[in-house]
C-alpha positions as CSV (number, residue, x, y, z in Angstrom):
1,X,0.0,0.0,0.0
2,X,3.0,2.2,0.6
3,X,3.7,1.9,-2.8
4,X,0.5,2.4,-4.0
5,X,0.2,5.7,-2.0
6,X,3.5,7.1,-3.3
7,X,2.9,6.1,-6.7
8,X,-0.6,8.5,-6.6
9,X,0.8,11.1,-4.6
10,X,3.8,11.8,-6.9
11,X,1.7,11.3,-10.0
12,X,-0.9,13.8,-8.3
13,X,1.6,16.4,-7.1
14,X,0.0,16.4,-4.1
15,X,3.1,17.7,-2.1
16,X,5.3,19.4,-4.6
17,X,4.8,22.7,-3.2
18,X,4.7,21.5,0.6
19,X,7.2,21.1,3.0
20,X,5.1,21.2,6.2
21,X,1.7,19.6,6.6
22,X,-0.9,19.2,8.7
23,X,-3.7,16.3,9.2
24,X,-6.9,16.2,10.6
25,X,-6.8,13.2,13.0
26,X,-9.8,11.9,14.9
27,X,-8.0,8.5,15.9
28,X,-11.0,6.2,14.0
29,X,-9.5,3.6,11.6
30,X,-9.4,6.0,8.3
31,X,-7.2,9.0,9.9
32,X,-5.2,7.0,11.6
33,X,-4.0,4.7,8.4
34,X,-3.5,8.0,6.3
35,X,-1.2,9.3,9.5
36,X,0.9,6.1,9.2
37,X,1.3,6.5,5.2
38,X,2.4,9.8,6.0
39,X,5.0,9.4,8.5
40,X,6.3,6.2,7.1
41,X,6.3,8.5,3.6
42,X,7.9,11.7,4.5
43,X,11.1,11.4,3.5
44,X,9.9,10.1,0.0
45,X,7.8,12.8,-0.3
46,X,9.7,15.8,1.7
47,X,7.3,16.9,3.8
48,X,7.0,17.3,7.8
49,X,3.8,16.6,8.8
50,X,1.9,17.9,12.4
51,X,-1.5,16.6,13.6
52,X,-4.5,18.2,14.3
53,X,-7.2,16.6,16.9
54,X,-10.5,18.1,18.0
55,X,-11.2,16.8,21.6
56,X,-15.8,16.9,21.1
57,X,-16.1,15.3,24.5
58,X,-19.3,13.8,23.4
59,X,-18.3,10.1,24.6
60,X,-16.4,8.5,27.1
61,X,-13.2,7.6,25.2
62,X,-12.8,10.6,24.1
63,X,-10.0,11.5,26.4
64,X,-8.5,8.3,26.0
65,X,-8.3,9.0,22.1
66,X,-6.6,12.3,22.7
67,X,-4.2,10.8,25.3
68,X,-3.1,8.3,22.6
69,X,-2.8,10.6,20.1
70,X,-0.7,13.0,22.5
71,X,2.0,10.3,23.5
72,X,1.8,9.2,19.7
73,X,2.8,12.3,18.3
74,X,5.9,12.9,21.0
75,X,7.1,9.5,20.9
76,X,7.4,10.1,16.8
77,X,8.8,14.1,17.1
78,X,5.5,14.9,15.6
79,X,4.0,18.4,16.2
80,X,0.6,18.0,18.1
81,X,-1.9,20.1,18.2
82,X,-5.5,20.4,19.9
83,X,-8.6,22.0,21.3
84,X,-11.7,21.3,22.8
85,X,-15.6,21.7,21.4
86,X,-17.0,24.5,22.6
87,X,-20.8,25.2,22.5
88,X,-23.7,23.0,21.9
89,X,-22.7,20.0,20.0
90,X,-24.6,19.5,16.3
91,X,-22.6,17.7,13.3
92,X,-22.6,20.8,11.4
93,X,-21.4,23.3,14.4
94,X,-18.4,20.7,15.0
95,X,-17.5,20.5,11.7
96,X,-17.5,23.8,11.8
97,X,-15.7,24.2,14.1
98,X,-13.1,21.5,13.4
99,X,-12.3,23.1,9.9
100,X,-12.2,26.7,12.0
101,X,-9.4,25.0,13.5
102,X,-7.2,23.6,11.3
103,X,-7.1,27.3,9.6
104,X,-6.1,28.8,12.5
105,X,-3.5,26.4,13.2
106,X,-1.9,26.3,9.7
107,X,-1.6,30.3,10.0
108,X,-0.1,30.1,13.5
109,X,2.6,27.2,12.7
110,X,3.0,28.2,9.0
111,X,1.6,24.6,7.5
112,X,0.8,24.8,3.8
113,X,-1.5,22.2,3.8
114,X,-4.4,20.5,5.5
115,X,-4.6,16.4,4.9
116,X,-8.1,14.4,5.5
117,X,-8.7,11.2,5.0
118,X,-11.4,10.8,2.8
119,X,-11.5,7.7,0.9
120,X,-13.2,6.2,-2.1
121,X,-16.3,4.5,-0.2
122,X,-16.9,8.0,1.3
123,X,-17.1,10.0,-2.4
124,X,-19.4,7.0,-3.0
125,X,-21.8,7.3,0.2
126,X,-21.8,11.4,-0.6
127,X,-23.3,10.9,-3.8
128,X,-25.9,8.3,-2.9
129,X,-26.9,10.8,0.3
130,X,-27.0,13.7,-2.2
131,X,-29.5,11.4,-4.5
132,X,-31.5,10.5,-1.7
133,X,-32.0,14.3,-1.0
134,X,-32.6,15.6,-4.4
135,X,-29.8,17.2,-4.8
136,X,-29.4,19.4,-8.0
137,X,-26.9,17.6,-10.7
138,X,-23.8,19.8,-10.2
139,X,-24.0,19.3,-6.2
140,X,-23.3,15.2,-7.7
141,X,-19.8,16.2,-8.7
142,X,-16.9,14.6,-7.0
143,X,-15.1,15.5,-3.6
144,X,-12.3,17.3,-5.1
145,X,-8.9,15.9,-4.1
146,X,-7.5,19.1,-3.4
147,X,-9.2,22.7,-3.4
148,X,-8.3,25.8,-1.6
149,X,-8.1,26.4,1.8
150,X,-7.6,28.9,5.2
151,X,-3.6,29.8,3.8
152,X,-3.2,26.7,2.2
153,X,-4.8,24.0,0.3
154,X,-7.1,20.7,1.2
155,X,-5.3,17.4,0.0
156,X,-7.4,14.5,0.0
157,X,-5.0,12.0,-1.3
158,X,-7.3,8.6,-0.5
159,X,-9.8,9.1,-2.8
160,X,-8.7,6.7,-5.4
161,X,-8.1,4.0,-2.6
162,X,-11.2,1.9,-1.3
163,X,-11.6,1.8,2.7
164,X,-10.1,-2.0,2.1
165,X,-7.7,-0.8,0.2
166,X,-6.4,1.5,3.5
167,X,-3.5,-0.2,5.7
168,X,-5.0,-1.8,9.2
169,X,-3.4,-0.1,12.3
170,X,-4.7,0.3,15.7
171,X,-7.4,2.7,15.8
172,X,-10.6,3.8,18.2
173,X,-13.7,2.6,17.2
174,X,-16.8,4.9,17.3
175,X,-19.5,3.0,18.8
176,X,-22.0,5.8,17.1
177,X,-20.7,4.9,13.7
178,X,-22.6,1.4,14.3
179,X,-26.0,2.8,14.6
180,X,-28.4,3.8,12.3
181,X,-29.6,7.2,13.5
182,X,-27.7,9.4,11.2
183,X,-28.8,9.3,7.4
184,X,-25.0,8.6,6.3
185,X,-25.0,5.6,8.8
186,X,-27.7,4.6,7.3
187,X,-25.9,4.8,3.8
188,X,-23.0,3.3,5.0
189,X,-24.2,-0.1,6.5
190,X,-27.9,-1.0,5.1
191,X,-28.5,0.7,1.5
192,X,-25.3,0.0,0.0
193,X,-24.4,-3.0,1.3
194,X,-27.9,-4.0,0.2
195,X,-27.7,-3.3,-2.7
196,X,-24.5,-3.6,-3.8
197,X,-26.1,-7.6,-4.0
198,X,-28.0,-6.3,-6.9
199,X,-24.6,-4.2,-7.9
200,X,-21.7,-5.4,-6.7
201,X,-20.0,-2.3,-8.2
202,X,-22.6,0.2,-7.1
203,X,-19.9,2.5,-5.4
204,X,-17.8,2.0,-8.1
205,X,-20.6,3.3,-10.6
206,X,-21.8,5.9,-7.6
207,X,-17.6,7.8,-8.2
208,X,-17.7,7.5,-11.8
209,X,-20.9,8.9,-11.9
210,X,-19.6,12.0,-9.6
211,X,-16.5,12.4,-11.8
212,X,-19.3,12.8,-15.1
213,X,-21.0,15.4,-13.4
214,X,-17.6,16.8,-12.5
215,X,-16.4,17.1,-15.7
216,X,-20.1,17.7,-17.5
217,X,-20.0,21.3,-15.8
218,X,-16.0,21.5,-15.8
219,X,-16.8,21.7,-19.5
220,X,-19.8,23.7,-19.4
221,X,-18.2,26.5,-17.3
222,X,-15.3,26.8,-19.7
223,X,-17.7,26.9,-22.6
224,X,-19.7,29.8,-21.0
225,X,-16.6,31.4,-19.3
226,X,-16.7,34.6,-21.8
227,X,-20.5,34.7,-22.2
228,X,-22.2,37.1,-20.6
229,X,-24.7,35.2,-18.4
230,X,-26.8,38.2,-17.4
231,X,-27.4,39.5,-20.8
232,X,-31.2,38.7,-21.5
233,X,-30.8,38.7,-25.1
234,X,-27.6,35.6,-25.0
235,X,-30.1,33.9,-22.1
236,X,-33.2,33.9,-24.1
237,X,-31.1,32.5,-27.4
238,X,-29.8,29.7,-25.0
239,X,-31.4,26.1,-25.4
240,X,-33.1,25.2,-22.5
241,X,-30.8,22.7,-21.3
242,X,-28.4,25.8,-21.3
243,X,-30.4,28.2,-19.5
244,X,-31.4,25.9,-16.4
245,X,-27.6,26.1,-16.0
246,X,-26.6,29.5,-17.2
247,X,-29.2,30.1,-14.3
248,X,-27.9,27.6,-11.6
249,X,-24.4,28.5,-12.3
250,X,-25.4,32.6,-11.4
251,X,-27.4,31.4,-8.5
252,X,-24.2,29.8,-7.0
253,X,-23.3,33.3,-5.9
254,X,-26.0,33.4,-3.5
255,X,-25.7,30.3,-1.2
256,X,-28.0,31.5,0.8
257,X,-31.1,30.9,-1.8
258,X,-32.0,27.2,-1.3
259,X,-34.8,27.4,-4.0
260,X,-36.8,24.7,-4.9
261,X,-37.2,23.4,-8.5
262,X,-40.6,25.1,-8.9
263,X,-38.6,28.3,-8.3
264,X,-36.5,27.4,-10.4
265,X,-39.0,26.9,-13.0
266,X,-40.6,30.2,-12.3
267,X,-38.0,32.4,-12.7
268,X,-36.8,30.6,-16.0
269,X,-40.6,31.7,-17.3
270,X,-40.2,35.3,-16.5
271,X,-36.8,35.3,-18.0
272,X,-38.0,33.7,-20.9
273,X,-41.4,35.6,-21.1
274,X,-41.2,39.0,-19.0
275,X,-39.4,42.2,-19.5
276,X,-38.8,45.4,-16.7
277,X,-40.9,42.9,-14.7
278,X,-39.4,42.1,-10.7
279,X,-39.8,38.3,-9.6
280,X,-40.1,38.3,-5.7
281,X,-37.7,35.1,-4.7
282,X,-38.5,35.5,-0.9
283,X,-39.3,38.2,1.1
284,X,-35.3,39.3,1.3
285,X,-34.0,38.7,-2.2
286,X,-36.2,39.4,-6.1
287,X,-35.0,39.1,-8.8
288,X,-34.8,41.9,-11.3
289,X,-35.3,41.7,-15.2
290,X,-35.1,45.0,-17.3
291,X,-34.9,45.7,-20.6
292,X,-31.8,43.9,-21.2
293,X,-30.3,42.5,-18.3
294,X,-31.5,40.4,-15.5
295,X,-30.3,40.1,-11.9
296,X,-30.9,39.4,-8.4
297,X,-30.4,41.6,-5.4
298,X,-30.9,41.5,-1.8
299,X,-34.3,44.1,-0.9
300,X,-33.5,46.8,1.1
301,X,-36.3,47.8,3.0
302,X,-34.2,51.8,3.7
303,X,-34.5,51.2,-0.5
304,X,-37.4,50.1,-1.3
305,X,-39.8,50.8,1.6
306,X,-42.4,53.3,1.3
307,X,-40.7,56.9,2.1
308,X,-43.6,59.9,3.4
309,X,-43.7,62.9,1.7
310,X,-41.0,65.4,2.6
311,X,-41.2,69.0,1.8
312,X,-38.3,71.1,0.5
313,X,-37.9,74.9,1.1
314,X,-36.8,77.2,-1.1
315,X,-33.3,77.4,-0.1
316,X,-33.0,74.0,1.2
317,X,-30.8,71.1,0.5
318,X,-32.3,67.2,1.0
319,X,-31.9,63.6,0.3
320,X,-34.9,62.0,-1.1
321,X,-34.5,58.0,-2.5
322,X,-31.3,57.9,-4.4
323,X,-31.4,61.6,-5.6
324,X,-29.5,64.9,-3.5
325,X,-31.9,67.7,-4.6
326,X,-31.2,71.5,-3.8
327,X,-33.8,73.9,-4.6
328,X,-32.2,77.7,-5.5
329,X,-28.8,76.4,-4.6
330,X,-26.8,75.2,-7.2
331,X,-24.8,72.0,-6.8
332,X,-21.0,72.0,-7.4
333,X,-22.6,69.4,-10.4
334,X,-26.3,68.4,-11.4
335,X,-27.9,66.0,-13.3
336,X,-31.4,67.9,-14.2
337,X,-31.9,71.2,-13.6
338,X,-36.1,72.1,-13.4
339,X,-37.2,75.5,-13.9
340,X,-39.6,77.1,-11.5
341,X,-42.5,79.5,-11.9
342,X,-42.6,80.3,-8.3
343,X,-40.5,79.5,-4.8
344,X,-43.4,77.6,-3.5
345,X,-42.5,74.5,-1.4
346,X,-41.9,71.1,-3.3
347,X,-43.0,67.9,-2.4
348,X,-40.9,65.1,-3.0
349,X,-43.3,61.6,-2.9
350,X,-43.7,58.1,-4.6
351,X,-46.1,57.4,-7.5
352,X,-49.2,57.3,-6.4
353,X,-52.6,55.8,-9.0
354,X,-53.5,57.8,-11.7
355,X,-50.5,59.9,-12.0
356,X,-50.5,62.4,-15.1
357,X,-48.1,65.5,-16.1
358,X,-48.1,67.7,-18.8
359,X,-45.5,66.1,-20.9
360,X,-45.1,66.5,-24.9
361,X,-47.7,69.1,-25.7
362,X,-50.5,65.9,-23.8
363,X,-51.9,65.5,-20.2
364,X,-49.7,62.1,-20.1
365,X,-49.9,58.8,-17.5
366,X,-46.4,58.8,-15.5
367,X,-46.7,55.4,-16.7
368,X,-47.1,55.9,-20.0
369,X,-43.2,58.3,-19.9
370,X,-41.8,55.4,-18.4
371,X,-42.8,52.8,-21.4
372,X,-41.7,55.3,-23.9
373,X,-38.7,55.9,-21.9
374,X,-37.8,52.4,-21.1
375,X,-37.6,52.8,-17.6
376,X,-36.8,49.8,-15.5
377,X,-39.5,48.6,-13.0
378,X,-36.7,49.1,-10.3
379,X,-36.6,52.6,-11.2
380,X,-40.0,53.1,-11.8
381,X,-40.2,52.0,-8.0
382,X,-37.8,54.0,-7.0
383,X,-38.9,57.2,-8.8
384,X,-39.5,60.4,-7.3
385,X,-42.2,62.7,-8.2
386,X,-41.5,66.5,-7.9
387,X,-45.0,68.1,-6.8
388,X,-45.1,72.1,-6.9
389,X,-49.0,74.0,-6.2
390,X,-50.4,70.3,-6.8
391,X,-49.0,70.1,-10.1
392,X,-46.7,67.4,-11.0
393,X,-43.5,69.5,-12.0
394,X,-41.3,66.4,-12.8
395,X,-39.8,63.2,-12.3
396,X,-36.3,63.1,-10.7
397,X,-33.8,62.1,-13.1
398,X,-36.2,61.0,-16.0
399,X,-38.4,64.1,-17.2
400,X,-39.4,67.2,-16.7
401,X,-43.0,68.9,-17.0
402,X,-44.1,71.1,-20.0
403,X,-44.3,73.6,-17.4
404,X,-40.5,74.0,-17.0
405,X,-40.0,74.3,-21.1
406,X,-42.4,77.4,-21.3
407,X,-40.2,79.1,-18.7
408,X,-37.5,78.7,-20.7
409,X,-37.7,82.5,-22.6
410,X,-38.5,84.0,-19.2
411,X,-36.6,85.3,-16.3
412,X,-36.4,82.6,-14.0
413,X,-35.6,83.1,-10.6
414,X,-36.7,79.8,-8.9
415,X,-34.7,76.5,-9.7
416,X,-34.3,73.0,-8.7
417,X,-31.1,71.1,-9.2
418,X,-31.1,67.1,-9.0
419,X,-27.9,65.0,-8.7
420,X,-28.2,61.5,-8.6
421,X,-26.4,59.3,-6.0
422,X,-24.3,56.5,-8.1
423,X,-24.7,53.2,-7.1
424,X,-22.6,50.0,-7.5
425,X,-23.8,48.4,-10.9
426,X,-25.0,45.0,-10.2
């Protein structure tokens, strides 16, 4: 097996670049086989290697394991290093915390890399557990032997080797890993040992399956890498097949959105069928589709919420929305400038129903500017209407009433000026 090991590791470069190395050891059967290919391999490889143990008190031999592990790692001049769980246990908060960890140690004691010893039976169980719950296609791919990580990198170097495969030295058993509460447990000693009688290379099939979907969207993303994926016009001229992962792909940058397929399906209809239309995803996040780009963005309620009416003085300087507006003192720079046939008070508001201005020579529907105007729905939302002697005087950075043009040849001693606060372009 030593052989075997050195033979993948040097054909993998796993260790090129790494001189000191750390490995996450638990002190179960797996961890502790990879920490004896590694120290009986170092000097092949070049490496020094430190462990890593996370004391979870959660069962009685716990402080026997760490013991062990202690007078291991001095006995063998091997750097040791470990804390204790802290907080209420869960899987997920210990993982987390295990991996927080291992970060911080590889930054404290300069270690380049982090080792685990993940195996092939465990890439196999992953993807059956991921079937099980649905899982979309690309979450199918396989465990990636090395990926970044904390300072470093993550090197799992046993995942072309079968738990079999792994040498036998003395280990702890987990008396947990027996029963069948946990869904992986499950995996692991009733559905694929059952049937693996039907297939007796079901975990086999289970990794080359995860290596398809690997490569499936290795390929797609470097035959989309210099597309532009929000561009409604490239999305709608996409096959289908395309789209659902043009779509998945842009989704990836919000982890936080676990949508469902139905979602899914929605939003590919109003990309496919809608323009300057908004698509609530939840209650925190909507996606956005103007005239020739679509995205999604988190809702800002200080954004988006319903602002009251606020009043500006002649003389006066205000926020409203997204727009600075000054009325008779001129910005160091303006957008719109609006000209006045009195120094009445203005009032700044939202669109309310039935909206009209004199526009064009016409009595015209705010509504109806905005169409002709292309006006995104985001920014129809966001619009400010300029009010003056309850006329409608303008719109803040999109039009201004007839009212201001026939001012034009007159001496005008009232003005507003409108600058428009820039935003990050999403």
């Amino acid at each position: 097996m030593k052989e075997k090991f050195l033979k993948v590791a040097n054909h993998r470069h796993f260790f090129d670049k790494h001189s000191n190395v750390l490995l996450a050891v638990s002190g179960g059967a797996d961890s502790m086989a990879l920490l004896e290919l590694l120290k009986n391999c170092q000097k092949s490889l070049g490496i020094k290697i430190g462990i890593a143990h996370v004391h979870h008190g959660q069962r009685p031999e716990s402080d026997q394991e760490a013991a062990y592990l202690e007078n291991y790692a001095r006995d063998r001049d091997i750097a040791f290093h470990m804390t204790y769980f802290k907080g209420q246990f869960s899987e997920k908060k210990a993982r987390d915390f295990r991996y927080d960890f291992f970060k911080q140690i590889m930054r404290d004691f300069n270690y380049t890399a982090l080792v685990t010893a993940h195996h092939k039976n465990d890439q196999a169980e992953t993807v059956f557990m991921r079937l099980l719950r649905g899982s979309k296609w690309f979450h199918l791919s396989a465990i990636k032997e090395r990926q970044d990580f904390g300072p470093g990198e993550l090197i799992r170097p046993l995942l072309t080797f079968t738990k079999k495969e792994l040498p036998s030295v003395f280990h702890f058993e987990d008396a947990s890993n027996r029963e069948n509460n946990y869904l992986r447990n499950r995996i692991r000693n009733r559905y694929l040992p059952q049937l693996s009688q039907e297939n007796p290379r079901l975990s086999d099939s289970l990794v080359s399956l995860s290596q398809d979907m690997s490569h499936l969207q290795e390929a797609l993303l470097y035959l989309t890498k210099s597309m532009d994926i929000q561009d409604l016009e490239n999305f709608k001229a996409s096959p289908k097949g395309l789209q659902i992962f043009l779509l998945e792909h842009y989704l990836t940058n919000f982890p936080e959105l676990a949508l469902s397929r139905g979602q899914l399906d929605e939003m590919l209809y109003s990309l496919e069928n809608k323009v300057n239309t908004i698509y609530k995803i939840r209650k925190d996040y909507q996606l956005v589709i103007t005239y020739e780009r679509f995205y999604i963005e988190k809702i800002n309620p200080e954004t988006y919420g319903d602002l009251s009416e606020v009043v500006l003085e002649s003389g006066n300087t205000l926020n409203f929305g997204q727009f600075t507006l000054s009325f008779n003192i001129p910005l160091m720079e303006w957008d719109q400038e609006i000209l006045l046939s009195s120094g009445n008070p203005i009032v700044l508001r939202h669109q309310q129903i039935g909206d009209q201005m004199i526009y064009k020579g016409h009595s015209r529907k705010l509504k109806r500017i905005y169409q002709d105007q292309r006006i995104s729905i985001l920014e129809k939302e966001k619009a400010v209407i300029l009010e003056q002697d309850k006329k409608i005087i303008g719109i803040a950075g999109i039009a201004a009433s007839d009212l201001s043009k026939s001012l034009k040849n007159d001496t005008i001693e009232n003005k507003l000026y409108i600058k428009k606060m820039r935003e990050s372009i999403c």
